[in-house]
Backbone as XML, in Angstrom:
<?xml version="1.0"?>
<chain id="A" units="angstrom">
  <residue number="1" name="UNK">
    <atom name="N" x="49.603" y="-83.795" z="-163.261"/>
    <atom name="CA" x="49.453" y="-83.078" z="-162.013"/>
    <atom name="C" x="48.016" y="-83.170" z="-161.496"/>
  </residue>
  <residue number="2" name="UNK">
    <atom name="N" x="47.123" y="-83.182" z="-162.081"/>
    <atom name="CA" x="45.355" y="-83.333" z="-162.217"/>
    <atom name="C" x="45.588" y="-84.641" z="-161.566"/>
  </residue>
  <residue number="3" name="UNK">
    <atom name="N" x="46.026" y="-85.787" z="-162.115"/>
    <atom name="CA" x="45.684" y="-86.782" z="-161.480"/>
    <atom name="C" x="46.240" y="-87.284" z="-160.059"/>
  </residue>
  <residue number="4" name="UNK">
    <atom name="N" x="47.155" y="-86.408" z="-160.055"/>
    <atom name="CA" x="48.223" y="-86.628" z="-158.353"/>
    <atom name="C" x="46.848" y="-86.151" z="-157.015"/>
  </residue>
  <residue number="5" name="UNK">
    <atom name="N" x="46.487" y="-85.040" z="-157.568"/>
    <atom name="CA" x="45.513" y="-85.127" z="-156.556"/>
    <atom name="C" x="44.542" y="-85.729" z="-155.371"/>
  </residue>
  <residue number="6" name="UNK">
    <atom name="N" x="44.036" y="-86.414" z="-156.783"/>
    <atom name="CA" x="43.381" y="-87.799" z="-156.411"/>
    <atom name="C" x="44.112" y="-88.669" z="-155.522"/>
  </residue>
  <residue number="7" name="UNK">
    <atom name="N" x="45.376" y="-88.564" z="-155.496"/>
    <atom name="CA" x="46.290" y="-89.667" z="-154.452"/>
    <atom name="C" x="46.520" y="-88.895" z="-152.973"/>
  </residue>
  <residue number="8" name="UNK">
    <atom name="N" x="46.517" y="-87.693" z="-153.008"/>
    <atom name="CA" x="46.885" y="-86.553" z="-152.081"/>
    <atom name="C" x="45.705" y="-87.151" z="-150.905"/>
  </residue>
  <residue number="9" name="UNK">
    <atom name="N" x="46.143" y="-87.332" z="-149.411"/>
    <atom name="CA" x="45.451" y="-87.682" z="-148.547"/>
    <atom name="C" x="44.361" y="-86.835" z="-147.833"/>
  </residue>
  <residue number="10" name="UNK">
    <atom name="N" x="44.994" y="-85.456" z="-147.611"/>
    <atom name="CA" x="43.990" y="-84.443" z="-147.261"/>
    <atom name="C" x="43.254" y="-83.503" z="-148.584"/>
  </residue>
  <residue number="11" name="UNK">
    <atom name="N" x="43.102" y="-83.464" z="-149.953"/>
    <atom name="CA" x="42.611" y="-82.963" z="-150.498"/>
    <atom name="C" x="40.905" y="-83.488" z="-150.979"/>
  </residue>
  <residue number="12" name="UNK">
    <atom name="N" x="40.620" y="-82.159" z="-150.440"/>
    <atom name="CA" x="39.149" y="-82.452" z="-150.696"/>
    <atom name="C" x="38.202" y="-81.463" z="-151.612"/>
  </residue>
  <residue number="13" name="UNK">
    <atom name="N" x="39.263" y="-80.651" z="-152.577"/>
    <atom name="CA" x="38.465" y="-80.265" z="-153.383"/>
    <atom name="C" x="39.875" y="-79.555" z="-154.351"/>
  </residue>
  <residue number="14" name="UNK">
    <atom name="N" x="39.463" y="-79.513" z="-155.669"/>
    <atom name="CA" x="39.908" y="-79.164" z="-156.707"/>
    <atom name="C" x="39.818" y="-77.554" z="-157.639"/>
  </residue>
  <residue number="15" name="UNK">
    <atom name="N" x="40.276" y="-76.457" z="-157.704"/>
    <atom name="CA" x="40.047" y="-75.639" z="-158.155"/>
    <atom name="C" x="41.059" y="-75.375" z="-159.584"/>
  </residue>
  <residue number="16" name="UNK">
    <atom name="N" x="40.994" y="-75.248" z="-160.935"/>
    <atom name="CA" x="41.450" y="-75.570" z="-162.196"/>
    <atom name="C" x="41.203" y="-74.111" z="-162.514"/>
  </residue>
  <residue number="17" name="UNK">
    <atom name="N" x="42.475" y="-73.487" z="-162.340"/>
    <atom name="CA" x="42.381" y="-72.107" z="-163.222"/>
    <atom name="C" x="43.669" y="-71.301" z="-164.055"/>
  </residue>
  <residue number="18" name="UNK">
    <atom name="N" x="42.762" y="-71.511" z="-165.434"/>
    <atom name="CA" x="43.645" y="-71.494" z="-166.199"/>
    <atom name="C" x="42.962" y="-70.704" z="-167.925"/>
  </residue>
  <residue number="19" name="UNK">
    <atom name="N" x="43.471" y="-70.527" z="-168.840"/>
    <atom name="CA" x="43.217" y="-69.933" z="-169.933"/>
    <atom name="C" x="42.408" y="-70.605" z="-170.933"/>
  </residue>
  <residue number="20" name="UNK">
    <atom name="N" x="43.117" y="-71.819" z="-171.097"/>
    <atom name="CA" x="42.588" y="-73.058" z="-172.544"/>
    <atom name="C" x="42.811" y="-74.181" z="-171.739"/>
  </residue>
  <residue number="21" name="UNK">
    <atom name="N" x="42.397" y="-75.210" z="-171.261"/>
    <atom name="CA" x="42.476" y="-76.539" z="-171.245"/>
    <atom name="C" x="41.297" y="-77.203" z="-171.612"/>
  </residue>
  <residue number="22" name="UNK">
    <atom name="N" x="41.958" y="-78.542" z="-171.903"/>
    <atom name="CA" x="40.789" y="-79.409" z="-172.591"/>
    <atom name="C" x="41.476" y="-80.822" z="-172.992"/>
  </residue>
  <residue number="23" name="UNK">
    <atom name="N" x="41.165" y="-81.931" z="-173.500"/>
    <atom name="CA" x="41.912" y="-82.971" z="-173.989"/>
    <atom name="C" x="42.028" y="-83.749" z="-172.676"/>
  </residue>
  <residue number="24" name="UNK">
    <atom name="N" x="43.532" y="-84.009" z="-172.348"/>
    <atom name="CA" x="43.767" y="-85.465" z="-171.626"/>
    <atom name="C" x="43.335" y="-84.509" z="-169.597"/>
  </residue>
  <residue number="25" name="UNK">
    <atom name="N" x="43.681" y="-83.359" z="-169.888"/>
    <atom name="CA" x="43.543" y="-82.532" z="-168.462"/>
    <atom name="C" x="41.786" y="-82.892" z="-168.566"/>
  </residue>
  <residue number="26" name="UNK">
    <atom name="N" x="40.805" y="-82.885" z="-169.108"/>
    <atom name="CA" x="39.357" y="-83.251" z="-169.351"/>
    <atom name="C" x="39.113" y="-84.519" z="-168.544"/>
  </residue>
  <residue number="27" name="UNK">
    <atom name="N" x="39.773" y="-85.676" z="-169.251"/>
    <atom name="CA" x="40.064" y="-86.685" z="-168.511"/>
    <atom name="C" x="40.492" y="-87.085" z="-167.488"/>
  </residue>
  <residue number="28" name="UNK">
    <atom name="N" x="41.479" y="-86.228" z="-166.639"/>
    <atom name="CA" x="41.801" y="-86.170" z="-165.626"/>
    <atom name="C" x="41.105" y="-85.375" z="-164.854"/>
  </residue>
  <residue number="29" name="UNK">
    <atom name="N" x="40.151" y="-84.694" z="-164.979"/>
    <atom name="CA" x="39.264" y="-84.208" z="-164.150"/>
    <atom name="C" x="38.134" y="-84.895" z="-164.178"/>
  </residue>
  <residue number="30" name="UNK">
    <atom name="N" x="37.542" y="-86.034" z="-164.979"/>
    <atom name="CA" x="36.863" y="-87.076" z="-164.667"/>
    <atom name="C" x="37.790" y="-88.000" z="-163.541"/>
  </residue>
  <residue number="31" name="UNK">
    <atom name="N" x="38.411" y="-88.238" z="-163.679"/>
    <atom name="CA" x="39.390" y="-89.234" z="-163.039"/>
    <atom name="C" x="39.135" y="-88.971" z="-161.178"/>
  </residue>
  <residue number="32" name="UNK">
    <atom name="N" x="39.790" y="-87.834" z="-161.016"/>
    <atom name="CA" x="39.765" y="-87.143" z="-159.868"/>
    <atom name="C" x="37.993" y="-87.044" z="-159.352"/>
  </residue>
  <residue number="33" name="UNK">
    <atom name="N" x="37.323" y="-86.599" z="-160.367"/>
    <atom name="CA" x="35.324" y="-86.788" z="-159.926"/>
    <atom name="C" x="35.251" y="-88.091" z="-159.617"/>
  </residue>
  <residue number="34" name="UNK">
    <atom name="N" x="35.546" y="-88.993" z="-160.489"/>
    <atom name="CA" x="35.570" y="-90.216" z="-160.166"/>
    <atom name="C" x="35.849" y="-91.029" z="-158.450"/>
  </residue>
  <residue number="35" name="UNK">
    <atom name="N" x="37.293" y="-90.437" z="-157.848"/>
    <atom name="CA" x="38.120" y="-90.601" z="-156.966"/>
    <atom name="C" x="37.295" y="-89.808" z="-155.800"/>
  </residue>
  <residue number="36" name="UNK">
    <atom name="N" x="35.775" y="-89.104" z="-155.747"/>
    <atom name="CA" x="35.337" y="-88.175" z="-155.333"/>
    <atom name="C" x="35.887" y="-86.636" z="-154.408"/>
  </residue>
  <residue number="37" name="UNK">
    <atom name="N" x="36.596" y="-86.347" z="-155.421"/>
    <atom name="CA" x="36.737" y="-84.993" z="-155.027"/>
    <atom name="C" x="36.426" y="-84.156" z="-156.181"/>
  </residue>
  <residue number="38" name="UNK">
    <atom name="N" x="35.494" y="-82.983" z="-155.578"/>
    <atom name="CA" x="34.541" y="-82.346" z="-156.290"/>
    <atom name="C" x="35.755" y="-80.902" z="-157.501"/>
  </residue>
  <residue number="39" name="UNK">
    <atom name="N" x="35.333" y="-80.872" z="-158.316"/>
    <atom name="CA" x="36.199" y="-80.049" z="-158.989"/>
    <atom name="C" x="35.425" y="-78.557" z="-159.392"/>
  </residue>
  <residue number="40" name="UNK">
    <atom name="N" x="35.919" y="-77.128" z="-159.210"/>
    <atom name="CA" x="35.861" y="-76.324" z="-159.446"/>
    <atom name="C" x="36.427" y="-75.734" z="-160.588"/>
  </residue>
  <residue number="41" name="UNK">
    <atom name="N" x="35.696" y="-74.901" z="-161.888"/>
    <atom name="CA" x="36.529" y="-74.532" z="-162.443"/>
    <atom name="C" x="36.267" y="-72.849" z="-163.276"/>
  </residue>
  <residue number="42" name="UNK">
    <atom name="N" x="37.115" y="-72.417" z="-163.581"/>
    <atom name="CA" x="37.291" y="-70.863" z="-164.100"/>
    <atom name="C" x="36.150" y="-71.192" z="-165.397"/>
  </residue>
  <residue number="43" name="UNK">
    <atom name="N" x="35.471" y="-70.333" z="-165.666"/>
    <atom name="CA" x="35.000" y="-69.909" z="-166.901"/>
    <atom name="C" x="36.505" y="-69.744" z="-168.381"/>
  </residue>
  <residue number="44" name="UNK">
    <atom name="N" x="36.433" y="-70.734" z="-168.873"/>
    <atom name="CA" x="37.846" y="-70.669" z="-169.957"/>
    <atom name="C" x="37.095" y="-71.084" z="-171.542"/>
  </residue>
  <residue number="45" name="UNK">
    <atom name="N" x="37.929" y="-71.095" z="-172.213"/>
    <atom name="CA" x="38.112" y="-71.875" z="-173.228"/>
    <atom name="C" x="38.642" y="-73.271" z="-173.246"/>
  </residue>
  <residue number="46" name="UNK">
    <atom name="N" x="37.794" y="-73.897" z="-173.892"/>
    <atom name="CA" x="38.206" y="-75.750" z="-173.669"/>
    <atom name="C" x="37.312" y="-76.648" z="-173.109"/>
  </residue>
  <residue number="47" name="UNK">
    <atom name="N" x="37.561" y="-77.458" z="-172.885"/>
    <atom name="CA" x="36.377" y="-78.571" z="-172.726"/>
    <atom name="C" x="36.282" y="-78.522" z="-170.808"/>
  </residue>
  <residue number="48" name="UNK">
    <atom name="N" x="37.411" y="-78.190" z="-170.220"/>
    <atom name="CA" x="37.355" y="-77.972" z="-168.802"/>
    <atom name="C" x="35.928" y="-77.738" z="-168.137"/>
  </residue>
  <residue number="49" name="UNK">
    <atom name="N" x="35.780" y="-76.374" z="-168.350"/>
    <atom name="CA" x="34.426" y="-75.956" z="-167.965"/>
    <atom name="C" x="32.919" y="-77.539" z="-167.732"/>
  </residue>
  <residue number="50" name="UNK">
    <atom name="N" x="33.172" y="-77.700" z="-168.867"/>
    <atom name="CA" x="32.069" y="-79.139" z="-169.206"/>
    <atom name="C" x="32.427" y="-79.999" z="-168.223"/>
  </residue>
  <residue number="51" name="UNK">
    <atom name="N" x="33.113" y="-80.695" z="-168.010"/>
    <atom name="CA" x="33.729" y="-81.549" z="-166.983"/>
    <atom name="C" x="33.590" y="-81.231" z="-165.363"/>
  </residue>
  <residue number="52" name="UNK">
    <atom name="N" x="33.842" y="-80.087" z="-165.122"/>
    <atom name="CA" x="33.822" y="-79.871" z="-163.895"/>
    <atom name="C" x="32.447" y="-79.683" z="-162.918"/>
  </residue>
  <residue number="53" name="UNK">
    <atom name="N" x="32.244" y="-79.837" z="-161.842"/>
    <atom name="CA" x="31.135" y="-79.388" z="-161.204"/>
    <atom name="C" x="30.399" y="-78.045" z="-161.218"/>
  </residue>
  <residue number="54" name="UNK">
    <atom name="N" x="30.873" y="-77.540" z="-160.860"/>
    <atom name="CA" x="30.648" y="-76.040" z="-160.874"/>
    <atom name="C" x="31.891" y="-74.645" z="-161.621"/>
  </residue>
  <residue number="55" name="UNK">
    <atom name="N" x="31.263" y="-74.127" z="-162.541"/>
    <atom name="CA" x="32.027" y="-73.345" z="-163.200"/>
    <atom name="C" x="31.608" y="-71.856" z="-162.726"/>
  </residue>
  <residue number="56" name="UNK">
    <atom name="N" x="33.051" y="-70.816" z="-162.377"/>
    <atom name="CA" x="32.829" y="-69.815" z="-161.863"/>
    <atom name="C" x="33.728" y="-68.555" z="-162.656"/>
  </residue>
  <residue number="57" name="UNK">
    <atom name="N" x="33.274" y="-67.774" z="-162.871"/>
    <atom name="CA" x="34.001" y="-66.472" z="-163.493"/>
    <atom name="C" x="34.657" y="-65.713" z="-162.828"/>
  </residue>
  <residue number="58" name="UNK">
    <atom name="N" x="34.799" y="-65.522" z="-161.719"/>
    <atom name="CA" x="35.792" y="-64.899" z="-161.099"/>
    <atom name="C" x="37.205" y="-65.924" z="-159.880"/>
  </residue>
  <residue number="59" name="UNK">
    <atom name="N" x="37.863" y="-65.516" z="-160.147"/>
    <atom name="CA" x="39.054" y="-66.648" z="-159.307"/>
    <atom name="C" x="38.827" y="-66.575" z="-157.553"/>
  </residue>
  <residue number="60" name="UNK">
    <atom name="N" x="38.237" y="-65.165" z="-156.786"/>
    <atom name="CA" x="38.187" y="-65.097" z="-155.371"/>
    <atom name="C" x="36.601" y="-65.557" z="-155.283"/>
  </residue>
  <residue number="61" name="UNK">
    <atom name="N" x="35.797" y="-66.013" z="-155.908"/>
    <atom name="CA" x="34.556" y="-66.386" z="-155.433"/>
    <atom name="C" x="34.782" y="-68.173" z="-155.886"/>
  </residue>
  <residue number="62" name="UNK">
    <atom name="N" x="35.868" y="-68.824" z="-156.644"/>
    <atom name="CA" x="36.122" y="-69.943" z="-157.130"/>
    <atom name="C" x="37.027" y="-70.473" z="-155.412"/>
  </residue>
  <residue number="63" name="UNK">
    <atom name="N" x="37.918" y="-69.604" z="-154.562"/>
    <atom name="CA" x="38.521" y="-69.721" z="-153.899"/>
    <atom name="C" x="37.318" y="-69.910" z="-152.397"/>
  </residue>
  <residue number="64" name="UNK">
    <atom name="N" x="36.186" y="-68.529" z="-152.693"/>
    <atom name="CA" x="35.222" y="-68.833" z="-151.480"/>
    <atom name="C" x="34.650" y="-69.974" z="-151.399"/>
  </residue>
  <residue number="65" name="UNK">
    <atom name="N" x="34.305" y="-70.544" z="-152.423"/>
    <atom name="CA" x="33.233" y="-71.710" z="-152.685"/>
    <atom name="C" x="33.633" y="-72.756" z="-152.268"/>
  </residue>
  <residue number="66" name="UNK">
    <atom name="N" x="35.801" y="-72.901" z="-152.406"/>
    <atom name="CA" x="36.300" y="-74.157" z="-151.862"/>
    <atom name="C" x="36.405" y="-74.263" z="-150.580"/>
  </residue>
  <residue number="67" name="UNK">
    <atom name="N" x="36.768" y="-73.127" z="-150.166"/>
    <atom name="CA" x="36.817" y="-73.026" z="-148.598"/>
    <atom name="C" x="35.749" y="-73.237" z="-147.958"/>
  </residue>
  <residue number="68" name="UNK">
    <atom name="N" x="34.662" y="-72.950" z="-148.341"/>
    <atom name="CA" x="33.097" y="-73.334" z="-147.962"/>
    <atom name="C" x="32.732" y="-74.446" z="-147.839"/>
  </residue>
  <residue number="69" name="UNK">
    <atom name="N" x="33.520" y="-74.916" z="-149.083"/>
    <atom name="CA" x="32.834" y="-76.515" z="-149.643"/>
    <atom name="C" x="33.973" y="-77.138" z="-148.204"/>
  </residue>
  <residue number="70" name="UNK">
    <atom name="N" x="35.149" y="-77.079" z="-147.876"/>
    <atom name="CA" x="35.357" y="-78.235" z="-147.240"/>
    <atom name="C" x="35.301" y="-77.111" z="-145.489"/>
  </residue>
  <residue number="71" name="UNK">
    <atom name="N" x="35.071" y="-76.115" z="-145.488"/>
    <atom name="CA" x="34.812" y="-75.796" z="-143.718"/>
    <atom name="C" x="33.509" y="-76.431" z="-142.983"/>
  </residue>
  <residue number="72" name="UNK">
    <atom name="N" x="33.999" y="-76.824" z="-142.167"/>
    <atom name="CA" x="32.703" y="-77.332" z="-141.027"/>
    <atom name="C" x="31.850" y="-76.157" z="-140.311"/>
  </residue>
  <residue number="73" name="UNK">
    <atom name="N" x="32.460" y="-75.097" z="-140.544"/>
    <atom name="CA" x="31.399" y="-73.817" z="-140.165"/>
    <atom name="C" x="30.076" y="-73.867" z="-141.006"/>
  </residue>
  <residue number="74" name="UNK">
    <atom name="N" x="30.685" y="-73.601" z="-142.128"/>
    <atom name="CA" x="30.124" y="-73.055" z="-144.096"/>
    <atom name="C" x="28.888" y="-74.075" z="-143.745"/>
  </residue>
  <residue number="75" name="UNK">
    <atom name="N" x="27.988" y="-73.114" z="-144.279"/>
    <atom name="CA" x="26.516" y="-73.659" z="-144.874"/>
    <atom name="C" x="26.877" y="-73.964" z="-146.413"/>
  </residue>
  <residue number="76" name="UNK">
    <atom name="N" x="27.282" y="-74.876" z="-146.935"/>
    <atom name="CA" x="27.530" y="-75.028" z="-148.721"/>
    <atom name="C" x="27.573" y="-76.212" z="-148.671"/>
  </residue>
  <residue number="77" name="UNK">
    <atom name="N" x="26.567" y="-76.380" z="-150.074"/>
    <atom name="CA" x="26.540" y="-78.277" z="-150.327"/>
    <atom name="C" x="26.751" y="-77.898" z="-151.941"/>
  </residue>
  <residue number="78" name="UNK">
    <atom name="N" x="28.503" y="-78.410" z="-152.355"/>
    <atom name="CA" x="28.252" y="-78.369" z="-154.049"/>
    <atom name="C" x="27.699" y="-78.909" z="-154.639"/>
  </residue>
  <residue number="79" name="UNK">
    <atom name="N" x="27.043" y="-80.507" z="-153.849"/>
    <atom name="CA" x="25.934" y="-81.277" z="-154.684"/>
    <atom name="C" x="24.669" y="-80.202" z="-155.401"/>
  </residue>
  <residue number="80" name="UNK">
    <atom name="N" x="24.808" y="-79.341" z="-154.451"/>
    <atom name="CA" x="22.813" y="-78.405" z="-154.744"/>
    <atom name="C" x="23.334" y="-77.752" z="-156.208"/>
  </residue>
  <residue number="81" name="UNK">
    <atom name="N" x="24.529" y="-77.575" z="-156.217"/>
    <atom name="CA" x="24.912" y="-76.234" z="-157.623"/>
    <atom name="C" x="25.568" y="-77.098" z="-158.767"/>
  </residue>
  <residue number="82" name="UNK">
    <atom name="N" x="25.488" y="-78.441" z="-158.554"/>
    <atom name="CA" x="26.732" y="-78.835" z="-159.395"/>
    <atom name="C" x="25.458" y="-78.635" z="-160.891"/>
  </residue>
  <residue number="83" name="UNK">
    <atom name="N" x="26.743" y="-78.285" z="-161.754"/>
    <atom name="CA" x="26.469" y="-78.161" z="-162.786"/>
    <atom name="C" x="25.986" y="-76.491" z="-163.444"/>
  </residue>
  <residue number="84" name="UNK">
    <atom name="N" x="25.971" y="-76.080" z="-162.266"/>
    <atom name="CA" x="25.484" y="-74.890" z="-162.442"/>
    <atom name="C" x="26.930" y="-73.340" z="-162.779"/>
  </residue>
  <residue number="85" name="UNK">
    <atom name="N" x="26.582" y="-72.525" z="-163.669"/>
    <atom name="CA" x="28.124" y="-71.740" z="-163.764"/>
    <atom name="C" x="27.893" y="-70.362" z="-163.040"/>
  </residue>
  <residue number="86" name="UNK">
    <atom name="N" x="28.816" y="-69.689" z="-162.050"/>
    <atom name="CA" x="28.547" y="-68.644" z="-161.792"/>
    <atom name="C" x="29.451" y="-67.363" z="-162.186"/>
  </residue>
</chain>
């Protein structure tokens, strides 16, 4: 499902929230970075977190950040935070 994304014509950003992932879903969130669409993800258990651009602890500020990231209003560049967890 991670990797369908990447094929999806209007998707321009990724949000991954979930409990434990890690393993081949890891890989598929390289895959999709790769394909450049930027990935968001929950503070979890698993290798997820590592992989993704920006890691966030709450699910409605993981939801603001995407809407930001792709509105043409929004002042937000995830390049400035990537890597960074909030």
């Amino acid at each position: 499902a991670v990797d369908a994304v990447a094929r999806l014509p209007r998707a321009a950003i990724l949000v991954m929230a979930g409990s434990l992932m890690g393993g081949e879903i890891s890989q598929a969130v390289d895959r999709v970075k790769e394909a450049g669409i930027p990935v968001i993800a929950l503070k979890m258990a698993g290798s997820v977190p590592d992989h993704a651009d920006m890691v966030v602890t709450d699910p409605i500020q993981a939801g603001v950040f995407a809407v930001m990231h792709v509105s043409s209003k929004a002042v937000f560049d995830i390049t400035r935070v990537r890597g960074r967890e909030f």
